[in-house]
C-alpha positions, 0 to 999 in steps of 0.5 A: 534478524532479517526476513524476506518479502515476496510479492508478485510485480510485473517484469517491466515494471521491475526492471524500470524500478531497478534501472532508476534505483541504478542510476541513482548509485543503490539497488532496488532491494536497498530502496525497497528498505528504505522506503519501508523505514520512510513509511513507518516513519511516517515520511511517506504518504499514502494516498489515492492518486490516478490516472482517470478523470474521476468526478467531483462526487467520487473524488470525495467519497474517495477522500472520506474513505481514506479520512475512515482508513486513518482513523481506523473508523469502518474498518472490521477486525483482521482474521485468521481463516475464512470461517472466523471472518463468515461467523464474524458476518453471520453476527 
């Protein structure tokens, strides 16, 4: 059984994503598909890349928060609706 993903992304963004998945013989949805599997397998990884110029300090604060993400550590629980998560705070 197939689902549909929908998010929002910007026009020229999109456009540039599907030119390169052309030139490369495969569409962009196909790409997207594979990319999926990739990450589920764990042949992609995610990790915080940017543009700025960021300092010493914040770089490490960075990498300690995606150490916390990995290891599921100071992380709260997913909710449903915004009352389960405000009662959940109020504890």
């Amino acid at each position: 059984m197939n689902t549909q993903v929908i998010f929002k992304i910007d026009k020229e963004l999109k456009n540039s994503a599907m030119k390169k998945a052309e030139q490369h013989g495969i569409t962009l949805s196909s790409f997207l598909k594979l990319a999926t599997t990739a990450f589920i397998e764990d042949k992609i990884k995610v990790g915080i890349l940017s543009s700025e110029n960021l300092n010493q300090g914040t770089v490490a604060e960075l990498k300690e928060i995606q150490k916390d993400i990995q290891k599921g550590k100071n992380i709260s629980r997913g909710f449903s609706n915004s009352k389960t998560a405000a009662d959940y705070l109020r504890k």
